[in-house]
TORKOL-815727 format. One record per residue (C-alpha): z, x, y negated. Coordinates in steps of 0.2 Angstrom, whole numbers, plus 5000, padded with zeros to 4 digits. Last residue first. Layout:
<recs>
ZXY
...
</recs>
This chain:
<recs>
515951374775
515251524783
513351504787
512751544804
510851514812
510451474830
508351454829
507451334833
505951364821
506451224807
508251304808
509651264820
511551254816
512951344814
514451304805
515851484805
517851454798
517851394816
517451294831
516551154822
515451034830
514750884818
515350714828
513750594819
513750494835
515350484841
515850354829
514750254840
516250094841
515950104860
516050314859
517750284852
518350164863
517850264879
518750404871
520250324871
520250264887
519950444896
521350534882
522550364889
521950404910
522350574908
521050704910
520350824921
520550774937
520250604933
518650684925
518050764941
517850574951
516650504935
515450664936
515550624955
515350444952
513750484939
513050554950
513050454965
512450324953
510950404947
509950244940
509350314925
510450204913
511950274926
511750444924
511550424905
513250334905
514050444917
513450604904
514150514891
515950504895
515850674901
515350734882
516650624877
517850704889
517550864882
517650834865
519450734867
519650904878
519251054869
520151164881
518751304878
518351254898
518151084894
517051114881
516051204891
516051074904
515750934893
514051014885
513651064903
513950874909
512950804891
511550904894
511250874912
511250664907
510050684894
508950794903
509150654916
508550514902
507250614895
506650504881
505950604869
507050594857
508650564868
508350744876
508050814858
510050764854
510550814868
509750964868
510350994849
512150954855
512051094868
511151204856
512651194840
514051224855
513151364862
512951464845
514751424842
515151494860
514351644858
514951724877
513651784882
513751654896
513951534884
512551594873
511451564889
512051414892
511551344876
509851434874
509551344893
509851174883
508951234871
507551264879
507551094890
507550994874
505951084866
504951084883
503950924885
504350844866
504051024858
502651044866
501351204865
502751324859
503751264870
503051344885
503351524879
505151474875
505051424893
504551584900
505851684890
507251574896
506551584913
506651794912
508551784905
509051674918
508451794932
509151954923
510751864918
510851844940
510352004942
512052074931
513251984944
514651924933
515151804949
515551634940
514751654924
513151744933
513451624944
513151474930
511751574922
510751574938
510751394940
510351354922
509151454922
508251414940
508351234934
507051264920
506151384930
505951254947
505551114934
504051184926
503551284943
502451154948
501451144933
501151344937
500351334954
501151494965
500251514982
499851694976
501251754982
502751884971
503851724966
503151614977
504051614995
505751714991
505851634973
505851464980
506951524994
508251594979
508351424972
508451324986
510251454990
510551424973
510551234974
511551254992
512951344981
513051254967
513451084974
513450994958
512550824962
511450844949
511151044953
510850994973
509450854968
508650994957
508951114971
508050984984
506750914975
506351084970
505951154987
505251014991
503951024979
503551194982
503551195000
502351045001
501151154990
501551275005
501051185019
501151355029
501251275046
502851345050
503651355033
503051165029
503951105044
505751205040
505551145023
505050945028
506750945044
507751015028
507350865017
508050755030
507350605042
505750715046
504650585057
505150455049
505750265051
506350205034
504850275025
503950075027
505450005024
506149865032
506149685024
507849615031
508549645011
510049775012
511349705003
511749764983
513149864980
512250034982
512750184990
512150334981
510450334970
510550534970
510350534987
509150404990
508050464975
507950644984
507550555003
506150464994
505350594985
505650705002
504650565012
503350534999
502650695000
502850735017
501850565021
500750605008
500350745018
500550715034
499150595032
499350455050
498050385052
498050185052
498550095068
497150015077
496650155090
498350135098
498850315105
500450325100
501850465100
500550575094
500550455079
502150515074
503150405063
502950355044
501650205047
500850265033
499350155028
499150235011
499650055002
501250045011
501850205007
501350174987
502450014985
503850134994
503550234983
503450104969
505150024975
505950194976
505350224957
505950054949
507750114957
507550254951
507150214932
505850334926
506350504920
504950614917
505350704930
505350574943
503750484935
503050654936
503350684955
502750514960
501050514949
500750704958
500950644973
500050474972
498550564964
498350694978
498250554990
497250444982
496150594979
495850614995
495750455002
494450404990
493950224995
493350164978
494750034977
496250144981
495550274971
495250184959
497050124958
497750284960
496650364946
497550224935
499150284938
498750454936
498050394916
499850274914
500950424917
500250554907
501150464892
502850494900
502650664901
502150704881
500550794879
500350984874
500651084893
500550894905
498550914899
498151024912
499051014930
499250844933
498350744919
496750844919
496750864939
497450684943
496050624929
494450714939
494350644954
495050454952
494250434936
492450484941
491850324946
492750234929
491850374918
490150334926
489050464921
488850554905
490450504897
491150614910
490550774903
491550714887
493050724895
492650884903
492950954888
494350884883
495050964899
493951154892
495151124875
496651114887
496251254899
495851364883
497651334874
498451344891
497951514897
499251574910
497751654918
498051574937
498451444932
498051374916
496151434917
496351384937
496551214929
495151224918
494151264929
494551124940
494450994928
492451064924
492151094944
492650894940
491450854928
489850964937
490250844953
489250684942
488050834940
487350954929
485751094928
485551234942
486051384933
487551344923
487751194935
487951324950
488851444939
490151304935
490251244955
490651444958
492151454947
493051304954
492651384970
493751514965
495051444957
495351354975
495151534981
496951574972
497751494987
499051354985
498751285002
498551104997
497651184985
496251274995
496251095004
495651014984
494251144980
493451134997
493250934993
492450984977
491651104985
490750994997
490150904983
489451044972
488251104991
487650934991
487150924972
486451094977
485751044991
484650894981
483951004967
483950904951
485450924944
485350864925
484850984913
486151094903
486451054885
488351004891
488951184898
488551284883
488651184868
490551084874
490951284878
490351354862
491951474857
491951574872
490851504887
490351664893
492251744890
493051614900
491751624915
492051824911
493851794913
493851664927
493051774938
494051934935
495551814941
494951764954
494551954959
496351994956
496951874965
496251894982
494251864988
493852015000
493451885015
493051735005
490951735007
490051585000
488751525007
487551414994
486151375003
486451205011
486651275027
488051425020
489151265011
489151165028
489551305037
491251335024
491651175024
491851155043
492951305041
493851235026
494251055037
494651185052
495851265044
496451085039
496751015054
497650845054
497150755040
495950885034
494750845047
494750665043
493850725025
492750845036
492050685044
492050605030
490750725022
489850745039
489450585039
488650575022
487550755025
487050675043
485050665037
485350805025
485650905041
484050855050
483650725063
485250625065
485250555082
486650665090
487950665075
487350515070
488050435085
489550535087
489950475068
489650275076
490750315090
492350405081
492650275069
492550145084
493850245091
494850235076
494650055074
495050025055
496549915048
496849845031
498349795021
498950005024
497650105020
496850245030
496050185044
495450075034
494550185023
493450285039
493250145045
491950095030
491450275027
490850275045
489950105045
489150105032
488350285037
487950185055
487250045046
486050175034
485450275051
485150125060
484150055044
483050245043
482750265061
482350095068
480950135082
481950305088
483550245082
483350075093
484050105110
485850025107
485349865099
484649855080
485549685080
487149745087
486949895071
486849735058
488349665065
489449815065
488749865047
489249685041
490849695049
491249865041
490749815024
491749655024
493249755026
492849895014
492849775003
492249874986
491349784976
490249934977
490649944995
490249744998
488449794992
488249915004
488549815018
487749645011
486249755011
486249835028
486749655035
485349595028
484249755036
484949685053
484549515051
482649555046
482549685062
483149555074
481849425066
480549545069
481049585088
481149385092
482649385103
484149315095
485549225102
486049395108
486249465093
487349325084
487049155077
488749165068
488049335062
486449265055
487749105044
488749225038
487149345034
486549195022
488049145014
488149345008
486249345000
486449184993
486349264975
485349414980
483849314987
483749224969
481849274967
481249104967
480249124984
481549234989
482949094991
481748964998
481049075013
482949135016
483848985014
482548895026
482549035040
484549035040
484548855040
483348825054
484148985064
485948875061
485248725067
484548805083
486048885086
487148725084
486248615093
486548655112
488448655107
488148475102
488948445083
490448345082
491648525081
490648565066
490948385059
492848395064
493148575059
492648515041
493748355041
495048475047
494848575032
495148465021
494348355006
492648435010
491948534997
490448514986
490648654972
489248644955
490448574944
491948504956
491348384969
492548314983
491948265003
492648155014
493348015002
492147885008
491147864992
490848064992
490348065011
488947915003
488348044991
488448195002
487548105015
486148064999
485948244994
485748325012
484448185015
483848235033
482448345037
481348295053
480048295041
480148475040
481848545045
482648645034
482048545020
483448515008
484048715013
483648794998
484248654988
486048644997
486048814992
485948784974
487248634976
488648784980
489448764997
491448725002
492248715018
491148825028
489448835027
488748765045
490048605038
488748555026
487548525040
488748435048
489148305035
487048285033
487148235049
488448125048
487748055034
486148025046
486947965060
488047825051
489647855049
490947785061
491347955071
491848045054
493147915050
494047985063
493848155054
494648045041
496147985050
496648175053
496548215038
497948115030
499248185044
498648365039
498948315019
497548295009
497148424994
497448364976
495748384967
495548214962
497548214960
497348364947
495948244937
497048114936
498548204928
499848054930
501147984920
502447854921
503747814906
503447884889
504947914881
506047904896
504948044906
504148034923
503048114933
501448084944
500748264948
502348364948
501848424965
503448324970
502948194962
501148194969
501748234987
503048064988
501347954984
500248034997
501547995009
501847815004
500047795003
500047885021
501147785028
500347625022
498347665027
497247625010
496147755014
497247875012
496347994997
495247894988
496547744988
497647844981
496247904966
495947704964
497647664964
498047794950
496547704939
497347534941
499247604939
498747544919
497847374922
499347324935
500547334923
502047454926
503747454933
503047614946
503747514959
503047354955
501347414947
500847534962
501047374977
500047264966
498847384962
498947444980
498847254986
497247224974
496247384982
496547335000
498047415010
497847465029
498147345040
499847315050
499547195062
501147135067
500947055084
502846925089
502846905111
504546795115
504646815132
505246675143
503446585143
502646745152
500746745147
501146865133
502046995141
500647015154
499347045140
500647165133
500947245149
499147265152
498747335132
499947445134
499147525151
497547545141
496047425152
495647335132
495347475124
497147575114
496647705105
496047605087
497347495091
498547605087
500347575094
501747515087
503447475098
505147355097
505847295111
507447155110
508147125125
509446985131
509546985152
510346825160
510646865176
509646745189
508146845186
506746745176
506146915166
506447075179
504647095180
504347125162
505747255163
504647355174
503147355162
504347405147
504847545156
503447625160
502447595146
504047655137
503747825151
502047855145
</recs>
C-alpha cells in the first residue's frame, strides 16, 4: 500500500548528503506476510543498510503463565484465584494481546467480571464459557480453521452443513454417513472443543461464532458440498426411522433437502421422498402455526414434484398446493409477515384446473371466497351460495325478509324450549362429509351477511342448527350455536334466551377443541351476547384472547371481526386513550394494513389491503385523536401505520360506507362521530349524526342491537337537550322512547346500564322541569358511573350535572360539578375535553369561586354533599325510583 510505498522510497534516500532523522513505526502480521511480500523486501533491504537502525518486536501471543501473571496484576489478585478466569480467556483469544484486552473490556461491561469492595473481583464462569466471541476474535479462529488436521476439519464441516448449533442425537444419526470412508464426528468435536472452536451446552454443540461456522462451510469444495449433504440427508433419514424418531429430526432433515435443491436431484424416488417431507414439515409448521415456514416448505416440496406431476402425484401435489394457499393466503394479510400475492393466485389456479372433484378443491375454495370478501363481497356470498347448492344444501334467499327470520327463530326457539343443552348436545357427531362442508361455508356466509347487517345472517344461523338437529354435530355446530343466540338477541329482542343458548354453546365447545374454536365463537358470545348481563370491562380480556388466536391460527376473518368489536368496547368501556391509540395502532400493524390504496400499487409483496378493518380502525383512531387533543408530548420518528389513509376524516368513511352499503361500518361510524360530537359539545353536528343514524336504521333491517347501546344512550341525551333548547314535542318523543328502551336494558345489568339510566332519568326530569328529582338522578349516575368504572360516563355526568346547576344559579355546586368533570376527562385521557369544559368555566365563574372549589374538592368534602333544593329530600329507592319525603 502506499507506507510500503513510502517507506521503500525513503530507504533510498538514506546516505544523502542531508542529514535525514526518521523514526517509522509499523506492525504487520506475519502470518500474511511470505517471504516475496513487498514489506518483507523493504524490511530485508532496511536491514542490510548499516545507517538504518532496524529494531523486530515479535509480539506473540500470551502463554498460560503470562495471562495469570498478566490477570493477577491488574485484577490485585493471586495468581491461584485469576487461574480459572485465565483459563476461560485463554479459550476464548487464543492467548493473542488485543483481543485478551478486548475480551477483558466485554466481560465487565456484560457485567461478567465485576467488582464490589466487600468482595473484591468476581466472575460467573459458567456465563463467560457461553459468552459469544467478538467479530475481531473470530476471525483469528476460522484461521485457525486452516491449521487442523484434515480429519477435525472435516468433522468441523460436517457440523457446519447444520447450521451453527446441532443436537448430539443427530450427530448420531449421521456418525456413519459415509461407510468406512466416515470420519470421527465425535472426536473432531472433541479436539474443535480443546481449540475453542466449538462450545457444548447439555445436549447443544455450537460453534463459538458464526464466522467460524461460515468459515468451515465456506472451506468445503463446491463440488463436495451436494454430494455431502445427499450423504447426510440419506444417513439421517435411514438412522432416524429405523428408531422411530423421524419426527424429531424431521425439520433438520428438509433444511438440509432444500439446500440440495430440485435440481440437484434426479432420482424420481428420491424427488417424491423430498417432496412428501416438505409436505409434513408444511403441515406441521401450520399447527405450530408459522405460516412462514409453511409456505417455504410447500414451495419447495411442489419444485420437487415439478410442473407436470399432478397426474403421477395427485394426492402430495394436491396437499402442497392446499399448504401453500392457506399459507399465503395469512401473509398476505398480516403485518410482520409478507405473502406473494401472485404466487397466491398461481397455486389456487393450479388446483382450480387440476382438482378432480369439488371436495378435491373444498380447502381452496374456502380461501378463495375468504379473499373474495376483501374486495367483493357480493361476490364472496355468491360464491357462497354455489358452493352451498353443490354440496347439497342450497339455500334459497329470494323471499327471505324480516319477518320470515323472525318466524324461524321462534319455532327454532320454541323446539328447543326449556331443554336446549338436552336437545342440541345428545345429537351424534357429523358424520356426513358435505354437510360438515356445507356448516363451514355458512359460518363464513353467516359473518358477510353481518358485515351487511341483513337479517339472512339470522338466517343461516338458523339453517346450521337444523342441519345438526338432523344431521348430528360439528366443530361448526358451536358456532351456528353463538350465532343463534345472537340472532335470538337481535332480531327477537330476547336476551334472557340468547344468554342461557351463549352458555350453551359453551359447553358444545368443551367437546372439541375449546382453544381452536375461541377465535370464532368468543367474538360472537362476548360481542353481541353476553355484553346484556356481564360487566363491559370483563368482556375485554375473552375478545382479546380471540384476537390472539386468531392471529396465530390464521383466521383472517375472525381477526378482523374480533379487533373491531375488541376496539369498540374498550372505547366504551372506558379504557385509557392513550393506552387505546397505542393498541390500534398495535392492532393496524399486526393486520398488515398498509392504510393507503393498494389500487395505487401493484406490488405483489404488500399485504392486502381489508377495508374493513381498515375502516374500522381508521374512524376509531381519528375519534380518539380528536378527543385526545394536542398533546405536549413530541412526535416519536416512528410513523403510524393509520397516519397515511385512504379516508383522512370520519366523514370521507360515511360518505364511503353509503355508496357501497358497508352498513355495519355505517353504524359504528355513525356513533363514533355523535358521541365524539356530544363530548366536545357541538350540538348541532351531534344531532345532525343522530338523525342520520335514525335515517339509515331506525325502520331497516340492518339494525344489530349491541350496536345501538351507545347510539340510544346518546340519542337521549341529545334529543332532551333540543327539546330544552327548541321545545319541539318530537324531540321528547325520541328521548322518551330511548329512555324506555334503556330501562328495558337495565333490567338485565345494573353495572352495564344502571348509570346511563339515571343519568337520562336526570335529563329527562330537567326537561320536565322536576328539578329535585333531576338533581337526586344526576348525583346517583355519578355516583353508579364510579361504581362501575365508567370513567366517560363519569365525566358526562358530572358536565350535565354542572350545567343544570348552573343554570338553577347554583354556582359553588355548579362549578364543582365542572371541577370534576375535567378531572374525569383527564383520568381518561380526553384532553380536548376537558379544556373545552375548562375554557366554559372562565366564562362562567370568577377565578376565587373556581379556587375555592378546587380546594374543597382536594380536601373530599365534596364527597358526601347531600342535594337539597327545598323544604322536599329525594332520593332513590331499592328499584331506582325518584322518591319525595318532606323534611
Amino acid at each position: 500500500g502506499a507506507g510500503v510505498d513510502l517507506l521503500s522510497h525513503q530507504s533510498g534516500q538514506v546516505g544523502s548528503e542531508d542529514e535525514i532523522n526518521v523514526m517509522f513505526v509499523g506492525s504487520y502480521r506475519d502470518n500474511e506476510v511470505d517471504s516475496d511480500h513487498p514489506v518483507a523486501r523493504v524490511l530485508r533491504k532496511l536491514a542490510l543498510d548499516k545507517t538504518v537502525n532496524v529494531t523486530n518486536i515479535s509480539l506473540s501471543r500470551f502463554t498460560l503463565d503470562i495471562l495469570d501473571e498478566m490477570l493477577s496484576d491488574s485484577l490485585c489478585m493471586p495468581i491461584r484465584r485469576v487461574r480459572s478466569l485465565s483459563h476461560l480467556v485463554m479459550q476464548k483469544t487464543d492467548g493473542q494481546p488485543l483481543h485478551v484486552i478486548e475480551f477483558v473490556q466485554a466481560l465487565t461491561m456484560d457485567n461478567l467480571l465485576t467488582h464490589s469492595f466487600a468482595r473484591g473481583w468476581e466472575w460467573d464462569a459458567d456465563s463467560i464459557d457461553i459468552c459469544p466471541m467478538t467479530d475481531s476474535v473470530a476471525e483469528l479462529f476460522s484461521y485457525k480453521l486452516q491449521r487442523l488436521p484434515k480429519g477435525v476439519l472435516l468433522g468441523l464441516q460436517i457440523l457446519s452443513c447444520f447450521g451453527s448449533q446441532i443436537d448430539k442425537h443427530v450427530i448420531r444419526f449421521v456418525a456413519n454417513y459415509d461407510g468406512e470412508n466416515s470420519v470421527d464426528i465425535t472426536a473432531a468435536i472433541d479436539v474443535a472443543l480443546g481449540k475453542g472452536l466449538v462450545e457444548q451446552a447439555a445436549q447443544l454443540v455450537s460453534f463459538s461464532h458464526d464466522m467460524i461456522q461460515k468459515a468451515a462451510i465456506d472451506s468445503i469444495p463446491s463440488h463436495d458440498i451436494i454430494p455431502l449433504l445427499h450423504k447426510l440427508a440419506a444417513s439421517l433419514i435411514k438412522n432416524a426411522s429405523a428408531v422411530g424418531e423421524s419426527d424429531s429430526v424431521l425439520f433438520v432433515v428438509v433444511d438440509l433437502i432444500n439446500r440440495i435443491g430440485s435440481d440437484a436431484t434426479s432420482c424420481p424416488k428420491q424427488r417424491m421422498q423430498y417432496a412428501d417431507l416438505n409436505l409434513r414439515a408444511g403441515t406441521k409448521s401450520i399447527n405450530v402455526p408459522d405460516f412462514v415456514a409453511a409456505a417455504t416448505y410447500a414451495e419447495c416440496g411442489i419444485t420437487f414434484l415439478g410442473a407436470d406431476s399432478w397426474e403421477i402425484h395427485y394426492d402430495v401435489n394436491l396437499q402442497l398446493h392446499e399448504v401453500a394457499v392457506l399459507s399465503h393466503s395469512v401473509l398476505s394479510h398480516f403485518s410482520s409477515q409478507h405473502g406473494n400475492r401472485d404466487q397466491l393466485k398461481k397455486r389456487i389456479d393450479a388446483v382450480f384446473e387440476h382438482a378432480k372433484d369439488f371436495s378435491d378443491k373444498f380447502k381452496t375454495h374456502c380461501v378463495w371466497i375468504k379473499l373474495l370478501s376483501i374486495t367483493d363481497l357480493s361476490r364472496a356470498i355468491e360464491e357462497s351460495l354455489k358452493a352451498l347448492e353443490i354440496l347439497g344444501e342450497p339455500l334459497d334467499t329470494a323471499d327471505i325478509d324480516y319477518n320470515v327470520v323472525s318466524d324461524e327463530l321462534s319455532k327454532l326457539k320454541e323446539q328447543f324450549s326449556g331443554k336446549r343443552d338436552k336437545k342440541f348436545l345428545s345429537t351424534n357427531r357429523l358424520t356426513e362429509c358435505n354437510k360438515a362442508r356445507a356448516m363451514k361455508v355458512m359460518s363464513s356466509l353467516t359473518f358477510y351477511y353481518h358485515q351487511r347487517r341483513s337479517c339472512l345472517a339470522a338466517y343461516v344461523a338458523c339453517q346450521m342448527m337444523r342441519i345438526t338437529m338432523t344431521y348430528g354435530h360439528c366443530e361448526y355446530s358451536a358456532f351456528g350455536a353463538a350465532a343463534f343466540a345472537g340472532a335470538l338477541v337481535n332480531t327477537l329482542d330476547d336476551i334472557d334466551e340468547g344468554s342461557a343458548w351463549g352458555q350453551s354453546t359453551l359447553s358444545l365447545m368443551n367437546l372439541y377443541d375449546k382453544e381452536a374454536l375461541m377465535s370464532s365463537i368468543y367474538g360472537l358470545l362476548y360481542g353481541v351476547v353476553f355484553i346484556w348481563k356481564e360487566p363491559f370491562q370483563l368482556q375485554l380480556e375473552p375478545l382479546a384472547q380471540s384476537i390472539r388466536s386468531s392471529f396465530a391460527k390464521g383466521e383472517i376473518e375472525f381477526a378482523v371481526i374480533n379487533t373491531i368489536t375488541y376496539v369498540g368496547r374498550s372505547f366504551f368501556s372506558g379504557k385509557n386513550i392513550r393506552v387505546l391509540i397505542g393498541e390500534v395502532e398495535a392492532l393496524a400493524r399486526q393486520h398488515g394494513n398498509l392504510f393507503c390504496n393498494i389500487s395505487s400499487s401493484d406490488s405483489s409483496d404488500k399485504p392486502v389491503c381489508n377495508p374493513l378493518i381498515q375502516l374500522h380502525l381508521t374512524m376509531a383512531y381519528n375519534t380518539l385523536h380528536d378527543l385526545q387533543g394536542a398533546t405536549d408530548t413530541p412526535e416519536e420518528e416512528v410513523s403510524s401505520p393509520l397516519e397515511k389513509v385512504i379516508f383522512s376524516n370520519n366523514d370521507d368513511i360515511i360518505k364511503d360506507t353509503i355508496e357501497t352499503e358497508r352498513y355495519g361500518v355505517l353504524q359504528a361510524v355513525l356513533s363514533y362521530q355523535a358521541i365524539k360530537l356530544f363530548m366536545l359539545r357541538d350540538m348541532d353536528s351531534a344531532l345532525q349524526y343522530t338523525n342520520m343514524y335514525i335515517e339509515h336504521f331506525a325502520t331497516k333491517d340492518h339494525h344489530v342491537k349491541y350496536s345501538s347501546i351507545w347510539n340510544t344512550f346518546f340519542e337521549a341525551l341529545i334529543t332532551f337537550h333540543f327539546m330544552r333548547q327548541t321545545g319541539e314535542e318530537h324531540y321528547q318523543v325520541r328521548g322518551e322512547s330511548a329512555l324506555l328502551k334503556m330501562r328495558e336494558w337495565s333490567r338485565h345489568s345494573d353495572w352495564n346500564f344502571k348509570n346511563k339510566l339515571l343519568l337520562i332519568e336526570a335529563e329527562y326530569y330537567y326537561t320536565r322541569k322536576e328539578f329535585d328529582k333531576a338533581a337526586v338522578c344526576y348525583e346517583a349516575s355519578i355516583k353508579s358511573a364510579q361504581e362501575h368504572k365508567f370513567k366517560p360516563d363519569e365525566a358526562i355526568a358530572n358536565e350535565l350535572a354542572g350545567i343544570f346547576f348552573f343554570q338553577r344559579e347554583n354556582y359553588l355546586t355548579s362549578c364543582m360539578f365542572f371541577l370534576q368533570s375535567i378531572q374525569c376527562y383527564k383520568t381518561w385521557g380526553a384532553n380536548a375535553a376537558a379544556r373545552r369544559v375548562e375554557d366554559s368555566m372562565g366564562d362562567k365563574f370568577d377565578s376565587d369561586l373556581i379556587q375555592a372549589c378546587q380546594t374543597e374538592i382536594a380536601s373530599k368534602l365534596f364527597a358526601d354533599v347531600s342535594i337539597e333544593t327545598s323544604s322536599k329530600k329525594h332520593h332513590l329507592d331499592d328499584q331506582g325510583v325518584v322518591t319525595t319525603t318532606t323534611t
